[in-house]
C-alpha positions in Angstrom: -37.0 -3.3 12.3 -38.1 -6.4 10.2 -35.2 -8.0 8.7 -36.1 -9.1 4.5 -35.3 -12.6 3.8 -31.8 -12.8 2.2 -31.4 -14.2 -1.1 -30.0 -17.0 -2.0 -26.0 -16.3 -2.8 -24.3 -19.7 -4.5 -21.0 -19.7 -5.4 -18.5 -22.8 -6.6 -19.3 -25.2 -3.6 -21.1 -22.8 -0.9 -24.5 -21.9 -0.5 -24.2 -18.3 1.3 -27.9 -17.4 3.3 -26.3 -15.1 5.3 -22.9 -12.7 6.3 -20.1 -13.9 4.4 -16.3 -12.5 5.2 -13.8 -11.8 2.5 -10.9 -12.0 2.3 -8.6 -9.3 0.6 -5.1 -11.6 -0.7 -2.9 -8.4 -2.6 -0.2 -10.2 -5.0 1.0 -6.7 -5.7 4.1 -4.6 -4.1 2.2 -1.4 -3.7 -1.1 -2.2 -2.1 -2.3 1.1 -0.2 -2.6 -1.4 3.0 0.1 -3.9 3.0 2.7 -2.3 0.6 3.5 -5.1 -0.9 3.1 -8.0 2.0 1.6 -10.7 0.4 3.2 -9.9 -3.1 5.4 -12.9 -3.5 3.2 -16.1 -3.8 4.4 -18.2 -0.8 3.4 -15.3 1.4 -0.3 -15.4 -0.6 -0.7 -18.3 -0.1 -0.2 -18.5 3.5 -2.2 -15.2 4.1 -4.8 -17.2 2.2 -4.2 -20.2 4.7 -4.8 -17.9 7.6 -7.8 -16.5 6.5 -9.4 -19.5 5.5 -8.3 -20.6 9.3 -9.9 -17.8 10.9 -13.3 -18.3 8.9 -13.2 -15.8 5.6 -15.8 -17.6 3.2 -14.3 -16.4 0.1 -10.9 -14.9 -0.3 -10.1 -11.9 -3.3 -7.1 -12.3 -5.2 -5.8 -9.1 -6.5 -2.7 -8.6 -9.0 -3.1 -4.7 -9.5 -3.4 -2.2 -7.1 -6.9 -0.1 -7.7 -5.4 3.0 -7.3 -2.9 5.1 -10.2 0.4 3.5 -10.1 3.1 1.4 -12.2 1.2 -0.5 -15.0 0.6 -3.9 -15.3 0.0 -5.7 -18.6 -2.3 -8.5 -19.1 1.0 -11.4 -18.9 2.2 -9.8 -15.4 -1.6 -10.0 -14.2 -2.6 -13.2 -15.5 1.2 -14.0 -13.8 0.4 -13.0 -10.5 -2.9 -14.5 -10.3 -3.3 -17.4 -12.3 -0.8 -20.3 -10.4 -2.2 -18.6 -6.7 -5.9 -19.2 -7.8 -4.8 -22.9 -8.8 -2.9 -23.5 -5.9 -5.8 -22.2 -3.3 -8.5 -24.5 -5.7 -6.1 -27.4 -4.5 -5.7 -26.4 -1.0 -9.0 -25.1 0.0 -11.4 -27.1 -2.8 -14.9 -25.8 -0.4 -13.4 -21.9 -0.2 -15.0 -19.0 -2.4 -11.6 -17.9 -4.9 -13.0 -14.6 -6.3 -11.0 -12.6 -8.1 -10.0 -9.0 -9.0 -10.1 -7.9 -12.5 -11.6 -6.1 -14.7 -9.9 -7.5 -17.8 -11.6 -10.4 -20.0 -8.4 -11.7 -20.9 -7.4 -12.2 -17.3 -11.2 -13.4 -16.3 -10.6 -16.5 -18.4 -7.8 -18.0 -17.5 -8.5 -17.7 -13.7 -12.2 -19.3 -14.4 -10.6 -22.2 -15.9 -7.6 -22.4 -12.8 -10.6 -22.8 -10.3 -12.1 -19.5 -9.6 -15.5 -19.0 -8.9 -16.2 -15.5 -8.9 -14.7 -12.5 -10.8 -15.1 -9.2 -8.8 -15.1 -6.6 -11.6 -13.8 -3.6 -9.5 -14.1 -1.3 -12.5 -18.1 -1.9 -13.0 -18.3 -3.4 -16.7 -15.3 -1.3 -18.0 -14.2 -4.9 -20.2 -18.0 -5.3 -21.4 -16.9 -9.2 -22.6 -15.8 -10.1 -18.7 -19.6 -10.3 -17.8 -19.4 -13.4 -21.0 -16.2 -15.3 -19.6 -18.1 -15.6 -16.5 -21.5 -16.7 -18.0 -19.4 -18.9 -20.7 -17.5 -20.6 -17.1 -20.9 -20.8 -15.1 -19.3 -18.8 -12.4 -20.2 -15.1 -10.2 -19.9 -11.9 -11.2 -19.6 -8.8 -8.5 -21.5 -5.8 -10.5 -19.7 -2.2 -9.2 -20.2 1.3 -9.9 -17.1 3.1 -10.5 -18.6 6.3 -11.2 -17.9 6.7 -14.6 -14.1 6.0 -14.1 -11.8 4.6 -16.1 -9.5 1.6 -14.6 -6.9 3.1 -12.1 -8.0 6.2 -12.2 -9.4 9.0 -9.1 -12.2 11.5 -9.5 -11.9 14.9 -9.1 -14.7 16.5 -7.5 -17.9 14.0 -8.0 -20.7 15.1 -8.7 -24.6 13.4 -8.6 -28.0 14.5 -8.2 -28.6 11.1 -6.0 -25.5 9.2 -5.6 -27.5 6.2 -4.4 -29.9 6.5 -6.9 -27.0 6.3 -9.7 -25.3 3.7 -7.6 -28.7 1.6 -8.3 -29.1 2.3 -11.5 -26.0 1.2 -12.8 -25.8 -1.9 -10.3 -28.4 -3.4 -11.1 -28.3 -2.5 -15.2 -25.0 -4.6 -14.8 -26.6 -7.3 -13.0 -29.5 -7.6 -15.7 -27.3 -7.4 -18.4 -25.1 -10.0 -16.6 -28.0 -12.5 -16.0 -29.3 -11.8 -19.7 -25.7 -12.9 -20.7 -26.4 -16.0 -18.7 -24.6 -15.8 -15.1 -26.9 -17.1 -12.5 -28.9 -14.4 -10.9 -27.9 -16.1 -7.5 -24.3 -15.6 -8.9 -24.8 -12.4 -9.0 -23.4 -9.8 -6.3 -23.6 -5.5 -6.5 -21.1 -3.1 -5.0 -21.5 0.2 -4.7 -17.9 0.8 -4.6 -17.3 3.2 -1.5 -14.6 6.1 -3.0 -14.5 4.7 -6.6 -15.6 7.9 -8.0 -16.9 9.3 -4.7 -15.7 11.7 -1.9 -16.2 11.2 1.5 -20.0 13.1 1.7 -20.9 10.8 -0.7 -19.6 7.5 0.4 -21.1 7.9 3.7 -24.2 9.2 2.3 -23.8 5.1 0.8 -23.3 3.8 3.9 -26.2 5.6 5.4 -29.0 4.6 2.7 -27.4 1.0 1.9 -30.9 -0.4 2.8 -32.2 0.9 -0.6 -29.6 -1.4 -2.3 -30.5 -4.4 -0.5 -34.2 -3.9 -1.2 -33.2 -4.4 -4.8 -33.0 -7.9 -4.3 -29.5 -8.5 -5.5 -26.6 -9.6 -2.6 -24.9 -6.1 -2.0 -21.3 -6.1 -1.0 -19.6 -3.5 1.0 -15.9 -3.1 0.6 -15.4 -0.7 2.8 -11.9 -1.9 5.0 -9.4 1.4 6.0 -11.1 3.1 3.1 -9.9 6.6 2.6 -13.4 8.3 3.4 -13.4 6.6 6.9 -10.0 7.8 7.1 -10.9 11.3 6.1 -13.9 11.4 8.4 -11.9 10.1 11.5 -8.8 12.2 10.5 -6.6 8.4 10.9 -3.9 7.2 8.4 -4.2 3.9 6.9 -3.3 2.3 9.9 -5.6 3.5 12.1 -8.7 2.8 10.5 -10.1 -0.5 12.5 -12.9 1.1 14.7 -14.1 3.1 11.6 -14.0 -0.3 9.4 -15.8 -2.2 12.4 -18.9 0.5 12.6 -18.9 1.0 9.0 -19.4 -3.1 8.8 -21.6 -2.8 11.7 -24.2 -0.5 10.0 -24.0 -2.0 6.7 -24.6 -5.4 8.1 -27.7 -4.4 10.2 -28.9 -2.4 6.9 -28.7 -5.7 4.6 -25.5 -6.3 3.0 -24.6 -9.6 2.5 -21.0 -10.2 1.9 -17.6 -8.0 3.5 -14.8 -7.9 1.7 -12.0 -6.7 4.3 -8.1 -6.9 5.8 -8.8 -8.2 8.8 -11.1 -10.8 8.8 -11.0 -11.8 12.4 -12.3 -8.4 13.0 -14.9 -8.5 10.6 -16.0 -12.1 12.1 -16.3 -10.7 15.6 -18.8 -7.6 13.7 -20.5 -9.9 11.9 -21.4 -12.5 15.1 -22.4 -9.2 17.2 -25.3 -7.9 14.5 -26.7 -11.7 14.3 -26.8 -11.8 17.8 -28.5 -8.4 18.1 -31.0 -9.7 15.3 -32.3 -12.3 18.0 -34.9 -14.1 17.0 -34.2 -13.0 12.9 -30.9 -14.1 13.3 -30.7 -16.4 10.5 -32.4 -13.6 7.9 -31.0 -10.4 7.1 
């Protein structure tokens, strides 16, 4: 196989040519993984301390759960997220902050407290959050949610070619983005494994993500104890870590660039076995 050269990914300080880990940091109390672990901001900020210690590039700060669930306004968002991205800018000035939001009103303030990247989870669903981050010179993660509204499940998907709608709404988001004025090498795509997907399909994904990464753009996978690795493997939340690993594995060797995941020791260890079985192409992807 004959690895393509990886673009260029540049984000606040960082220059990332090749795998990059990150790191998921939940300031909610009903993530689907840690229930509520890292809610209060002390324990945030020192999951975000051990991250950064066992070598996540960028950490994701989340203050709503994806899934359906209590709502959160705008104020109790912007109140989880804000002080923890300010406080992480001061602790760890050379880390990635990315954040998770799909709301313009939350994108702004967090640009101006430090972050560098806004991960739009909900794939353009707040239109004017592509303009806070071309106004704050910062990254912008381009999803596909499958026509979802925010917080919201599918019920039975349905696509001709889900990898051909995944690309076609990827990368119309990252063109509109860069038309907007965010840095095409600002610019990552997701294809959002289960946002809007079963299990068929998001495997299907995971199969074919080489046809993403021949679009030229930096493809994240977030694809940590998803549910359609749980559904495949018949394991409960907690007994998804071999599932994650191989699903990293594959979509490492196929070209994705950056891993946003729990366990990011894990991930490392994935990530160091594909370059090492890339040999001689080990610093291309």
């Amino acid at each position: 196989m004959v690895f393509q050269q990886a673009p260029r990914l540049r984000l606040g300080r960082r220059s990332l040519d090749d795998f990059a880990v990150m790191a998921v940091i939940n300031r909610t109390p009903d993530s689907f993984f840690d229930t509520g672990a890292t809610y209060a901001f002390d324990a945030a900020l020192g999951a975000v301390d051990r991250a950064v210690a066992l070598g996540a590039d960028i950490v994701d700060i989340g203050g709503v759960k994806a899934g359906p669930g209590e709502a959160v306004g705008v104020a109790e968002e912007r109140r989880r997220v804000v002080d923890l991205v300010a406080a992480v800018r001061d602790r760890h000035p050379d880390v990635v902050v990315s954040v998770d939001t799909w709301r313009a009103e939350v994108g702004a303030p967090v640009a101006e407290a430090g972050a560098d990247l806004l991960n739009d989870t909900w794939g353009g669903a707040d239109p004017e959050l592509a303009e806070v981050a071309a106004e704050h010179g910062i990254g912008l993660v381009c999803t596909h949610p499958g026509g979802l509204r925010p917080r919201t499940r599918t019920h039975r998907p349905a696509y001709d070619d889900v990898v051909a709608d995944v690309i076609r709404h990827v990368t119309g988001e990252a063109e509109r983005a860069a038309g907007l004025g965010v840095r095409r090498d600002a610019i990552v795509i997701d294809p959002a494994h289960d946002f809007g997907k079963n299990t068929r399909q998001s495997l299907e994904i995971t199969r074919r993500l080489g046809e993403l990464a021949a679009t030229g753009w930096p493809v994240m996978v977030a694809v940590s104890n998803k549910d359609f690795i749980g559904e495949t493997l018949g394991r409960p939340v907690e007994r998804r870590g071999v599932g994650t690993a191989t699903a990293l594995a594959v979509t490492a060797w196929l070209g994705a660039r950056v891993f946003r995941v729990h366990d990011v020791a894990a991930a490392r260890r994935v990530l160091d076995t594909v370059t090492a079985l890339r040999g001689e192409q080990a610093g291309a992807v």
